[in-house]
N, CA, C and O atoms as a GROMACS GRO file, in nm:
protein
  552
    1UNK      N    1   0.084  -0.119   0.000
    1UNK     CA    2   0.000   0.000   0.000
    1UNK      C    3   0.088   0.125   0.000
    1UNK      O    4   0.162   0.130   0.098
    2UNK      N    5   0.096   0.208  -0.071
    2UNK     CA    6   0.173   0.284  -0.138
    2UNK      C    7   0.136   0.444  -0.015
    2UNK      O    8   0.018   0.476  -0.031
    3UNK      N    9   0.172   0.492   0.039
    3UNK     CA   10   0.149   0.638   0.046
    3UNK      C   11   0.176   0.726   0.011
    3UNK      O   12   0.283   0.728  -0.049
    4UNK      N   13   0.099   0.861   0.024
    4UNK     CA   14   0.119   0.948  -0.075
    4UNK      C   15   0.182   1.079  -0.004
    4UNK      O   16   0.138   1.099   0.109
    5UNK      N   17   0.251   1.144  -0.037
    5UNK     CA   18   0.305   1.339   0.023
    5UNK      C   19   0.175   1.347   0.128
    5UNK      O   20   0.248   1.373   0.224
    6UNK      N   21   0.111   1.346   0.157
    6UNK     CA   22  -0.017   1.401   0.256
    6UNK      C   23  -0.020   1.284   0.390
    6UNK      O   24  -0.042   1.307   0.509
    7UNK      N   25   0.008   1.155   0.325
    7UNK     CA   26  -0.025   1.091   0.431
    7UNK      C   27   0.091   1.050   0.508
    7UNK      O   28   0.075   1.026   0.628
    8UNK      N   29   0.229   1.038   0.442
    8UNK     CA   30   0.345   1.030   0.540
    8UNK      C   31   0.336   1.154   0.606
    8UNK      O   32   0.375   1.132   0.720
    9UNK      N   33   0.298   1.296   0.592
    9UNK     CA   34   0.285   1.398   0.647
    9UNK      C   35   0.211   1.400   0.787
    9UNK      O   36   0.245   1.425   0.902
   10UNK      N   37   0.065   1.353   0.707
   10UNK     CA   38  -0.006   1.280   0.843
   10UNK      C   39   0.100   1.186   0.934
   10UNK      O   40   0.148   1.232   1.038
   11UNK      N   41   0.123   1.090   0.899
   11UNK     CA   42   0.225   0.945   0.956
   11UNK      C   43   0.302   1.034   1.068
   11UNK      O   44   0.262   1.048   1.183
   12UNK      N   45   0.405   1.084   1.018
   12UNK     CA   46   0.507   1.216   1.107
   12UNK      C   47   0.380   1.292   1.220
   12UNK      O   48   0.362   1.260   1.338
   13UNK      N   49   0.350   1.333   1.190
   13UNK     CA   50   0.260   1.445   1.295
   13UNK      C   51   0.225   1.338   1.386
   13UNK      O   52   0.278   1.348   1.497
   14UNK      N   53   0.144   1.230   1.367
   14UNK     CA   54   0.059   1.207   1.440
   14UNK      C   55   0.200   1.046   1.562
   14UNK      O   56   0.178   1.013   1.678
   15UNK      N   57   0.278   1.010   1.504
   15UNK     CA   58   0.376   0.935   1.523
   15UNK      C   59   0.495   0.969   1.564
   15UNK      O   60   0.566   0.888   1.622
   16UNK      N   61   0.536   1.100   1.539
   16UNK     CA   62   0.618   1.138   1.590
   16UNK      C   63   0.638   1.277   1.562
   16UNK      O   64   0.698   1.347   1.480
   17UNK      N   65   0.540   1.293   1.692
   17UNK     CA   66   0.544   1.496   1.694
   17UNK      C   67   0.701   1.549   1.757
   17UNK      O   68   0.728   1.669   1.747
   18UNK      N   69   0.794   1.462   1.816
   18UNK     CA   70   0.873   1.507   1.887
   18UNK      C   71   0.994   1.542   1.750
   18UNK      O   72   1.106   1.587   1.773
   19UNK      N   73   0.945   1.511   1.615
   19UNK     CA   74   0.990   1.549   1.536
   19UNK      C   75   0.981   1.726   1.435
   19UNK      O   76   1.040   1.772   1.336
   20UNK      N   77   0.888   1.771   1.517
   20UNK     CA   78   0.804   1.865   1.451
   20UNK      C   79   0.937   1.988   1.476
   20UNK      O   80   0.934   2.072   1.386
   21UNK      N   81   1.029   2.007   1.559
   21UNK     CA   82   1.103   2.085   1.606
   21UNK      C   83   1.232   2.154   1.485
   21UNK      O   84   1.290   2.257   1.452
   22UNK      N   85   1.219   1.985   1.450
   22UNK     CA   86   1.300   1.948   1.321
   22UNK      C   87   1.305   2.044   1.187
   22UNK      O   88   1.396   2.078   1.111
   23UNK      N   89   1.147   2.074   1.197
   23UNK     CA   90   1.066   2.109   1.089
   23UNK      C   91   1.116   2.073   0.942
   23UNK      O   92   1.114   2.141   0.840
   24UNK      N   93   1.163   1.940   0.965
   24UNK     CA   94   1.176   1.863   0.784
   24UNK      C   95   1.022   1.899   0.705
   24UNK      O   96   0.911   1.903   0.758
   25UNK      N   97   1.056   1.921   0.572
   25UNK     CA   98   0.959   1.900   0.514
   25UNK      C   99   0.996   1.776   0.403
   25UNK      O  100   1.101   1.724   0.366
   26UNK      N  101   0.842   1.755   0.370
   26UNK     CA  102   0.914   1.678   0.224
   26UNK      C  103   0.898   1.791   0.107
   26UNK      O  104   0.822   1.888   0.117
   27UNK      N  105   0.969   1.769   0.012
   27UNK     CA  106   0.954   1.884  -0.092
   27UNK      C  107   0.929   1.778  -0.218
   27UNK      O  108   0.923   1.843  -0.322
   28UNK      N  109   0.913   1.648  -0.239
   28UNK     CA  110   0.923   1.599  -0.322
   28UNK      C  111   0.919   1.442  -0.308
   28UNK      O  112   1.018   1.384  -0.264
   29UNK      N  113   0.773   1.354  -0.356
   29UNK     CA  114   0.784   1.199  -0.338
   29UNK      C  115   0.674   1.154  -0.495
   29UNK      O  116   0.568   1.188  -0.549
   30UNK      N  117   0.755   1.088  -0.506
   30UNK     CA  118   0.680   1.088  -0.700
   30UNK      C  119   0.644   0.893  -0.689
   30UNK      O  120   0.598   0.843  -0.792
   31UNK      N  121   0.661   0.820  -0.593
   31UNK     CA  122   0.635   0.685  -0.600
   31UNK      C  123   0.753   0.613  -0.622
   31UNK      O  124   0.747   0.490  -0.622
   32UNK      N  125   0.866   0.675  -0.641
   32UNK     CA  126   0.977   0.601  -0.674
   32UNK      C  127   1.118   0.691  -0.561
   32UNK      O  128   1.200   0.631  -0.492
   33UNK      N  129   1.104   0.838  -0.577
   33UNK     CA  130   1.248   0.868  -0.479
   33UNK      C  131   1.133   1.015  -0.429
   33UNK      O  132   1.031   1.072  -0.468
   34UNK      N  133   1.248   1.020  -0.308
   34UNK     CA  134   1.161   1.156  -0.180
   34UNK      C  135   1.290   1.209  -0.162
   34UNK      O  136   1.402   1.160  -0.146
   35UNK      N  137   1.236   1.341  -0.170
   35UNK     CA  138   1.319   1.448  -0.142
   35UNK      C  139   1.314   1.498  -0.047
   35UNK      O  140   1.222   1.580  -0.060
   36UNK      N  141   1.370   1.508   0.089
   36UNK     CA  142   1.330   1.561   0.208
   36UNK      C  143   1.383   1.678   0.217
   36UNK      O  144   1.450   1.708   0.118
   37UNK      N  145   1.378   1.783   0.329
   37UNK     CA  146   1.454   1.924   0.354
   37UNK      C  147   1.484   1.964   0.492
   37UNK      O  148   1.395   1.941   0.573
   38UNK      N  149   1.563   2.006   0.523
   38UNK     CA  150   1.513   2.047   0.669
   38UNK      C  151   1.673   2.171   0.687
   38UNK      O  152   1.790   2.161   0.651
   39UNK      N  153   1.583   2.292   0.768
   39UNK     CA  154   1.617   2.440   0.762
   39UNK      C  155   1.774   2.378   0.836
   39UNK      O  156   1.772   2.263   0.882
   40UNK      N  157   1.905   2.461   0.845
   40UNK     CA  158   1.982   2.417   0.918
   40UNK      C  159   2.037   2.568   1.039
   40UNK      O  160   2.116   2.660   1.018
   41UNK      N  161   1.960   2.537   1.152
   41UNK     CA  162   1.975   2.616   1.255
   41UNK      C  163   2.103   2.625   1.338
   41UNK      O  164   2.173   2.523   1.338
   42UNK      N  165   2.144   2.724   1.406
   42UNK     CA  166   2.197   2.702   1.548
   42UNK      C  167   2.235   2.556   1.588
   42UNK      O  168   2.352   2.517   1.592
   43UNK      N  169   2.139   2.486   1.614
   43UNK     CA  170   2.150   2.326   1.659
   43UNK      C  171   2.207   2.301   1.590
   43UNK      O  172   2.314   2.277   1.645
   44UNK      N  173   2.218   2.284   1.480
   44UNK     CA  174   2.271   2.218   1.418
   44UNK      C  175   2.449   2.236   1.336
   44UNK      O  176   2.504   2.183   1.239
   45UNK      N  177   2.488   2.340   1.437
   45UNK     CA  178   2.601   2.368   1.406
   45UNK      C  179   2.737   2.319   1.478
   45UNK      O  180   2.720   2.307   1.600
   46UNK      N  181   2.847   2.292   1.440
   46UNK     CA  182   2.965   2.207   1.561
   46UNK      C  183   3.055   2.339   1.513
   46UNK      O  184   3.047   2.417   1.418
   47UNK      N  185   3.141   2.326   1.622
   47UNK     CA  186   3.250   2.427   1.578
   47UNK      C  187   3.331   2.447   1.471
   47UNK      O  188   3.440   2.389   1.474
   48UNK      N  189   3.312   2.500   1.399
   48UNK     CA  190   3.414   2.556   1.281
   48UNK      C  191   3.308   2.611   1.186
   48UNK      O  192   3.324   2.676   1.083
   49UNK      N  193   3.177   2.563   1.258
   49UNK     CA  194   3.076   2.673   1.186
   49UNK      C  195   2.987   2.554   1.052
   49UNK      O  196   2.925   2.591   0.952
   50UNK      N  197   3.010   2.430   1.092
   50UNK     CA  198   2.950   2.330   0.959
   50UNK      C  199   2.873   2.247   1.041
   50UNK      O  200   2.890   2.238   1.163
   51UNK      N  201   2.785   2.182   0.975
   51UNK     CA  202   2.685   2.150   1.024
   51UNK      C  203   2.697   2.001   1.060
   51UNK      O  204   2.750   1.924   0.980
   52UNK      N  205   2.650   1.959   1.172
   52UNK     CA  206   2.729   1.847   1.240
   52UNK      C  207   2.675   1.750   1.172
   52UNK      O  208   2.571   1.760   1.108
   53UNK      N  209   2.780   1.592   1.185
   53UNK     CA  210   2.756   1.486   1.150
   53UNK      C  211   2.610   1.423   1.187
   53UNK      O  212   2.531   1.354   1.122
   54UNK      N  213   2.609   1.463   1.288
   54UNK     CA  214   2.420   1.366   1.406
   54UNK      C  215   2.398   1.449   1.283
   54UNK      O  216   2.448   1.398   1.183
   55UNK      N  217   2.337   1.563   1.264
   55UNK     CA  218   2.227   1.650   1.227
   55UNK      C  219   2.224   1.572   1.064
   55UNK      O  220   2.115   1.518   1.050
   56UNK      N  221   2.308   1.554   0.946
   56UNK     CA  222   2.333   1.466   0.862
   56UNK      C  223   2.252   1.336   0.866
   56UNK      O  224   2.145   1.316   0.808
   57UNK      N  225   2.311   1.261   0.936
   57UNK     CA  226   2.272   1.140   0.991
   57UNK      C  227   2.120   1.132   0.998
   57UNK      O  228   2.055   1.042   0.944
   58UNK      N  229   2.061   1.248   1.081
   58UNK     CA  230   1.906   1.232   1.120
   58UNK      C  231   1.851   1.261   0.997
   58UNK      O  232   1.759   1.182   0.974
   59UNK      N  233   1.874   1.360   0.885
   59UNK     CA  234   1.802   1.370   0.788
   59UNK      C  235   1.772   1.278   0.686
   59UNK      O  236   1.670   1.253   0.620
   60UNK      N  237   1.926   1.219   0.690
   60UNK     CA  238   1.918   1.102   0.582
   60UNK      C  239   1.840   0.993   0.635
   60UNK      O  240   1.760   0.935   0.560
   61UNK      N  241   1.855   0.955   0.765
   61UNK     CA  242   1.751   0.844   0.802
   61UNK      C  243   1.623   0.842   0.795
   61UNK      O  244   1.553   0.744   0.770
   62UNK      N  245   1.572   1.002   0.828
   62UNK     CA  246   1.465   1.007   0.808
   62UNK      C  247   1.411   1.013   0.664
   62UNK      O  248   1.299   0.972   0.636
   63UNK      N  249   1.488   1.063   0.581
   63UNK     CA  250   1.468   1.019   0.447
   63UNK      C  251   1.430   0.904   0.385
   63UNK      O  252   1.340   0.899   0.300
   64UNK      N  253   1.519   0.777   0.438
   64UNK     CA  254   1.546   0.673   0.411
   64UNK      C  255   1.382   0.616   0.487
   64UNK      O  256   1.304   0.544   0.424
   65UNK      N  257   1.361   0.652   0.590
   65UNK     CA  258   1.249   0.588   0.670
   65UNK      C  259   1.108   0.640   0.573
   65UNK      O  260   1.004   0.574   0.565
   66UNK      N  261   1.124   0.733   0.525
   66UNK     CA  262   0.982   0.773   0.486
   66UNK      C  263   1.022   0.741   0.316
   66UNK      O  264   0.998   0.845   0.254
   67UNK      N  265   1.046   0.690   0.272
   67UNK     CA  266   1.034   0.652   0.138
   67UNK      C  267   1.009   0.505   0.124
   67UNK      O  268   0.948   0.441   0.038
   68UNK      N  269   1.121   0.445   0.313
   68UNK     CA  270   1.025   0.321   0.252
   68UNK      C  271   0.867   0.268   0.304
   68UNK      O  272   0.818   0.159   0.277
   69UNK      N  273   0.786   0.409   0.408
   69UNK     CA  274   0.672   0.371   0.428
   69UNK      C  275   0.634   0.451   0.313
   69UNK      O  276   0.600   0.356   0.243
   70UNK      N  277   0.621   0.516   0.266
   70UNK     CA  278   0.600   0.549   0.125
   70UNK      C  279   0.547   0.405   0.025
   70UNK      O  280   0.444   0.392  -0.043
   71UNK      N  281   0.642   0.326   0.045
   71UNK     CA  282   0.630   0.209  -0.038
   71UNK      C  283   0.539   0.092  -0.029
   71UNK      O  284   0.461   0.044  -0.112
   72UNK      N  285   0.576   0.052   0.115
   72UNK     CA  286   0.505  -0.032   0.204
   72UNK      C  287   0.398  -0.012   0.279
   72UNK      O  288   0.338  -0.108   0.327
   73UNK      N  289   0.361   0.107   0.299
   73UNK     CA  290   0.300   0.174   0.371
   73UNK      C  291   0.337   0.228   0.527
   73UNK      O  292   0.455   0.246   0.557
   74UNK      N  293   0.231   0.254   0.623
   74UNK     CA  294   0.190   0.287   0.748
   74UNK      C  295   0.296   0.172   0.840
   74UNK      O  296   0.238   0.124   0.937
   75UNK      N  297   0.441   0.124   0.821
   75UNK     CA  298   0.471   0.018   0.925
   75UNK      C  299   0.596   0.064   1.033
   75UNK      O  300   0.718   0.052   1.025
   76UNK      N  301   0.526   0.111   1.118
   76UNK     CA  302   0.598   0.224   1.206
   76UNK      C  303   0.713   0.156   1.267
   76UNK      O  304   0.809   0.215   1.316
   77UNK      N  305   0.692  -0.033   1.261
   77UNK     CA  306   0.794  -0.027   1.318
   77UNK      C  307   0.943  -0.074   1.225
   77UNK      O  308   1.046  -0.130   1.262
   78UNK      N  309   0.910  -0.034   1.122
   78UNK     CA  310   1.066  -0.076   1.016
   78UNK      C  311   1.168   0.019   1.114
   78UNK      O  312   1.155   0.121   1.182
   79UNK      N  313   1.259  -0.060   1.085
   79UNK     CA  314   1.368   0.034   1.205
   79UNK      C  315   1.479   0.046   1.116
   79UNK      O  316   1.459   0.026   0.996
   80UNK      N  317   1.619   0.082   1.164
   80UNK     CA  318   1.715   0.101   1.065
   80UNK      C  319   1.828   0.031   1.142
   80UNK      O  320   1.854   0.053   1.260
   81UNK      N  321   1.914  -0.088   1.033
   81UNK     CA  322   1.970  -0.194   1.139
   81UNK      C  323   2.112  -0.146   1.058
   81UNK      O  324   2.220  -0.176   1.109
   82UNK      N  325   2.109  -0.096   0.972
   82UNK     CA  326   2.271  -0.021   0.951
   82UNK      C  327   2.234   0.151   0.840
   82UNK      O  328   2.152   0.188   0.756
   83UNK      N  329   2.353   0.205   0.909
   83UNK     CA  330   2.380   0.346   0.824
   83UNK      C  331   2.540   0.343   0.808
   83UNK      O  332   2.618   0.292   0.889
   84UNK      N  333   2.577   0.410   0.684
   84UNK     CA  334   2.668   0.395   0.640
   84UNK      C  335   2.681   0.545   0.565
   84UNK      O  336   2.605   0.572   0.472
   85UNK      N  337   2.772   0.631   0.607
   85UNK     CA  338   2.793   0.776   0.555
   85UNK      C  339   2.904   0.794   0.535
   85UNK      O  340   3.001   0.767   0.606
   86UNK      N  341   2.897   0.857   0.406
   86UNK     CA  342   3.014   0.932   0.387
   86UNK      C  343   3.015   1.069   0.364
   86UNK      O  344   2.941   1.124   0.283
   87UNK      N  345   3.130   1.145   0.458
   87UNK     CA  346   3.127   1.309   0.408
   87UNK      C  347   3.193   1.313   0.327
   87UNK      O  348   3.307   1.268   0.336
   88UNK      N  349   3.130   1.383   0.188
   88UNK     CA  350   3.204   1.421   0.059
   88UNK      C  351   3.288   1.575   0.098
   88UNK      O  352   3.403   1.595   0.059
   89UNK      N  353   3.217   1.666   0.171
   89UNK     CA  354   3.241   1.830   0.174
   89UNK      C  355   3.163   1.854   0.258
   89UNK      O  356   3.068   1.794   0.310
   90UNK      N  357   3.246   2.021   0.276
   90UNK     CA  358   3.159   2.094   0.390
   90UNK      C  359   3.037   2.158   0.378
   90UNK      O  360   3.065   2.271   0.339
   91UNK      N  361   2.897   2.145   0.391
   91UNK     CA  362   2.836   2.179   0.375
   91UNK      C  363   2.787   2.309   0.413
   91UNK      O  364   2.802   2.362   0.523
   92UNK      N  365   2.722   2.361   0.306
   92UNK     CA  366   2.666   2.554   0.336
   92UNK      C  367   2.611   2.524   0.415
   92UNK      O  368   2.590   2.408   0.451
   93UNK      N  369   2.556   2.667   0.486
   93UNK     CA  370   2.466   2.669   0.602
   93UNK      C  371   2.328   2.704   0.570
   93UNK      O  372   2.249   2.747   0.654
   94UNK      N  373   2.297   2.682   0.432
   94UNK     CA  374   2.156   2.655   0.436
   94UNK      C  375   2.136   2.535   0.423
   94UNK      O  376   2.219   2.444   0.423
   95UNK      N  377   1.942   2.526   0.404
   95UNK     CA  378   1.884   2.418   0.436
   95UNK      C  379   1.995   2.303   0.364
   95UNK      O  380   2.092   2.324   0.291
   96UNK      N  381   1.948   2.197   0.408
   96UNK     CA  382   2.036   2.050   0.339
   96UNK      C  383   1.923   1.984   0.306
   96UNK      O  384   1.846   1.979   0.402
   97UNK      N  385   1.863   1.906   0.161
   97UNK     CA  386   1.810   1.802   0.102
   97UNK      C  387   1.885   1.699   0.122
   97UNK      O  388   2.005   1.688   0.145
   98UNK      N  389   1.782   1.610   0.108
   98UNK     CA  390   1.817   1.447   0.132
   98UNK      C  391   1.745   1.388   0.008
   98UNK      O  392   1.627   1.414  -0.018
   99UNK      N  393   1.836   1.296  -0.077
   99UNK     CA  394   1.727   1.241  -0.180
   99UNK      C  395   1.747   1.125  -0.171
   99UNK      O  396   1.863   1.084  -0.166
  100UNK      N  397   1.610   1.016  -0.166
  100UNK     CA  398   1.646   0.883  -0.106
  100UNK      C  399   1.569   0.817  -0.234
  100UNK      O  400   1.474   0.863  -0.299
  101UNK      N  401   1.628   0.715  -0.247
  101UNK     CA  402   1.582   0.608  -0.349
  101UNK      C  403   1.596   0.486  -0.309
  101UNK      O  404   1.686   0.472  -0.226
  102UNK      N  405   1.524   0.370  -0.345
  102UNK     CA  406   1.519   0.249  -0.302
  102UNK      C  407   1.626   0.203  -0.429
  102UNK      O  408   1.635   0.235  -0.548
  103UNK      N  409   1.719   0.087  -0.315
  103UNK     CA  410   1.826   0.038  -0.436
  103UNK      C  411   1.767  -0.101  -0.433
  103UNK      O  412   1.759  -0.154  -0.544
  104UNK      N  413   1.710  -0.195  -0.301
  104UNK     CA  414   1.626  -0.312  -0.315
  104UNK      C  415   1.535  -0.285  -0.196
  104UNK      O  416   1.553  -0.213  -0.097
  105UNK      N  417   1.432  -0.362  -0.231
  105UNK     CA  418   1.336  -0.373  -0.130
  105UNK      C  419   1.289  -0.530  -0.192
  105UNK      O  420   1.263  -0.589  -0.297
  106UNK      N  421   1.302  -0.551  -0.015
  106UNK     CA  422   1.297  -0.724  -0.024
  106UNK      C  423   1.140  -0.717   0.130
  106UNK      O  424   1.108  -0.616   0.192
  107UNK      N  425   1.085  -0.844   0.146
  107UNK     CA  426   1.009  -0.865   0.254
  107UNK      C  427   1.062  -0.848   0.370
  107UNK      O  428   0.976  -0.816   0.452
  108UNK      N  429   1.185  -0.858   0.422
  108UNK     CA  430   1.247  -0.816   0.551
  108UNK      C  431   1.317  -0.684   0.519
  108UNK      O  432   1.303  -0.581   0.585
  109UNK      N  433   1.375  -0.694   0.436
  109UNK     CA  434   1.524  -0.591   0.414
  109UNK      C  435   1.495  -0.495   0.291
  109UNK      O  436   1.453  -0.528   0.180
  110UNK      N  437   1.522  -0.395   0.327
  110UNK     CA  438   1.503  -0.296   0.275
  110UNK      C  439   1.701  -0.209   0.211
  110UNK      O  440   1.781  -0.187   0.302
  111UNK      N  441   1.735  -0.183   0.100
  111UNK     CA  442   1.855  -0.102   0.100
  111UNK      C  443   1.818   0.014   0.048
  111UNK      O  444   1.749   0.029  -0.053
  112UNK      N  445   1.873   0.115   0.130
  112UNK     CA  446   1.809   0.250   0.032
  112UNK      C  447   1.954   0.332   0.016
  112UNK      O  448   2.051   0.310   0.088
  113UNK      N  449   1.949   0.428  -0.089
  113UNK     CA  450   2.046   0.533  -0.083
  113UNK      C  451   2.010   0.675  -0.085
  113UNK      O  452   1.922   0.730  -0.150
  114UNK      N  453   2.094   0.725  -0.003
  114UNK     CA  454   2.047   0.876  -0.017
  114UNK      C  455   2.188   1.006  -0.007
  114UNK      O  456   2.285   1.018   0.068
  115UNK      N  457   2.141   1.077  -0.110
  115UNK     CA  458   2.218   1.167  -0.164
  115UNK      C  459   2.202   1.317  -0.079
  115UNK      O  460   2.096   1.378  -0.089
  116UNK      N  461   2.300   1.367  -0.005
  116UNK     CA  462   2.293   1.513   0.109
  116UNK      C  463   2.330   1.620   0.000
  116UNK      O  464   2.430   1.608  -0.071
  117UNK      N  465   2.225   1.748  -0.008
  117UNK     CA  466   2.288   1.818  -0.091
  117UNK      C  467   2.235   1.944  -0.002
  117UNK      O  468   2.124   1.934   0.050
  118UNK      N  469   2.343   2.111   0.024
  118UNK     CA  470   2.295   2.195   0.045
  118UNK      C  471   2.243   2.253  -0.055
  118UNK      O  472   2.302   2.248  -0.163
  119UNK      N  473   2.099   2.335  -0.039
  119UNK     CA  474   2.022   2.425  -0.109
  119UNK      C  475   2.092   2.512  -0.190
  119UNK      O  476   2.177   2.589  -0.147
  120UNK      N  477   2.066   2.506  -0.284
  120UNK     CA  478   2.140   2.590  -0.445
  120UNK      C  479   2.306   2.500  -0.474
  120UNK      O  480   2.390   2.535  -0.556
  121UNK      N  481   2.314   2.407  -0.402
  121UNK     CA  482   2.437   2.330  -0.475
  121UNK      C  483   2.432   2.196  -0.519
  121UNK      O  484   2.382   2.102  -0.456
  122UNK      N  485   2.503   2.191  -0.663
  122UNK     CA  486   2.482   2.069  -0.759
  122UNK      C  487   2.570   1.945  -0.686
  122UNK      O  488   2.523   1.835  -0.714
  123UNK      N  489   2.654   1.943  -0.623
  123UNK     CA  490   2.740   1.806  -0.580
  123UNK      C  491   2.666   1.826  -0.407
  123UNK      O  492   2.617   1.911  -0.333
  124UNK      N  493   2.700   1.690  -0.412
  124UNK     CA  494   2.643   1.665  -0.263
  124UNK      C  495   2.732   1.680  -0.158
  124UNK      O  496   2.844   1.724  -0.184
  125UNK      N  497   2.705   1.654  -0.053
  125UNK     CA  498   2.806   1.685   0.043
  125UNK      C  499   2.807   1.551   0.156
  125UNK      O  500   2.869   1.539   0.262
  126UNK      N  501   2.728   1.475   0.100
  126UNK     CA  502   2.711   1.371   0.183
  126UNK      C  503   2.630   1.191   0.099
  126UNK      O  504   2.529   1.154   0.039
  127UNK      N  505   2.702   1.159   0.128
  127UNK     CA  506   2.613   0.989   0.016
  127UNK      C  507   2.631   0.890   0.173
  127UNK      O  508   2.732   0.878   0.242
  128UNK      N  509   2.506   0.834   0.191
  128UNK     CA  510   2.462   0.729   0.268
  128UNK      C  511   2.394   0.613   0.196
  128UNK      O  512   2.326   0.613   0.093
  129UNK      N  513   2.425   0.529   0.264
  129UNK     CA  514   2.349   0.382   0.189
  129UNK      C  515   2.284   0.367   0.347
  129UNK      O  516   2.342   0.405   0.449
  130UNK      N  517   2.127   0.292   0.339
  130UNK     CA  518   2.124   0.266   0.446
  130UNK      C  519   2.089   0.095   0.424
  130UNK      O  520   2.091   0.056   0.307
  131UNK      N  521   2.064   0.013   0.513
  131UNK     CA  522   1.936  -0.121   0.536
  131UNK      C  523   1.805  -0.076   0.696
  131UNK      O  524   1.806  -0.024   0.807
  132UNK      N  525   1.741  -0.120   0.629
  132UNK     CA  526   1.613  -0.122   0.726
  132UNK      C  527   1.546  -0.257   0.719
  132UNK      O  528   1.500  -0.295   0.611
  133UNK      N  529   1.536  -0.335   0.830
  133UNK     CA  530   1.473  -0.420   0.861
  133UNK      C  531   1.293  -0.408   0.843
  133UNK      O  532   1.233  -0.335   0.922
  134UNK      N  533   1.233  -0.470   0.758
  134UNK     CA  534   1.123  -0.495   0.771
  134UNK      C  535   1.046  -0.552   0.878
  134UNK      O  536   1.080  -0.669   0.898
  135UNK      N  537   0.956  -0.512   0.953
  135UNK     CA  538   0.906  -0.637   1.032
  135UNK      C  539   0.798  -0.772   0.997
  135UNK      O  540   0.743  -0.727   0.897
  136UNK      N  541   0.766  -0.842   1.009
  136UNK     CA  542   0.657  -0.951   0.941
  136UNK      C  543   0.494  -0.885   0.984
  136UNK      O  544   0.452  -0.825   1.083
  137UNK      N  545   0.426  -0.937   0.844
  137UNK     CA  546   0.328  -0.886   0.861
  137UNK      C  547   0.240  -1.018   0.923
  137UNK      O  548   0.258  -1.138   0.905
  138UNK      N  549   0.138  -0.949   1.002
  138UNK     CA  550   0.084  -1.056   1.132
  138UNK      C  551  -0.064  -1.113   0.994
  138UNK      O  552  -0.147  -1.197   1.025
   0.00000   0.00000   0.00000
């Protein structure tokens, strides 16, 4: 069961408001790859003025998480049983996109990849592969 931009929207709000702080949006889910966004604040800064590895990390996962209920649907509890990042560059201090695509999706296992890019720049600054464990359906 496939979801659509409105209802992972719903999914987030109602599942995990402690995310709302975040204020990711999606800017982009066509049935095949999701484009996520999220503003890059204060928090999200480490010293030398670039935007920290966690803060990276959380976008892409959450990327990775909502493309594959996107796919599968509503299954809150797919979890993420490896991440794997690499920093290409330092990223601007605006917002950062996440673009996630499914590389397999199997009944347990899920591999996705996702591409970190800051707002108005063509090379990324970050490439993650993730796996997500499926759980069985009852």
């Amino acid at each position: 069961m496939k979801m659509t931009k409105a209802d992972l929207e719903a999914f987030l709000a109602a599942e995990f408001p402690q995310m709302a702080p975040l204020r990711m949006r999606i800017e982009s889910w066509d049935g095949a790859a999701l484009r996520l966004a999220m503003p890059v604040t204060e928090q999200n800064l480490r010293p030398g003025g670039t935007v920290s590895g966690p803060a990276m990390m959380t976008l892409a996962d959450c990327a990775a998480y909502l493309l594959l209920l996107g796919l599968i649907g509503p299954v809150a509890l797919a979890v993420t049983t490896n991440l794997n990042i690499n920093f290409l560059r330092k990223p601007g201090l605006g917002d950062l996109a996440a673009e996630a695509t499914m590389l397999k999706l199997g009944k347990t296992l899920a591999i996705i990849e996702i591409a970190l890019f800051t707002a108005g720049q063509a090379d990324p600054v970050a490439h993650s592969v993730m796996t997500y464990a499926i759980p069985p359906k009852r």
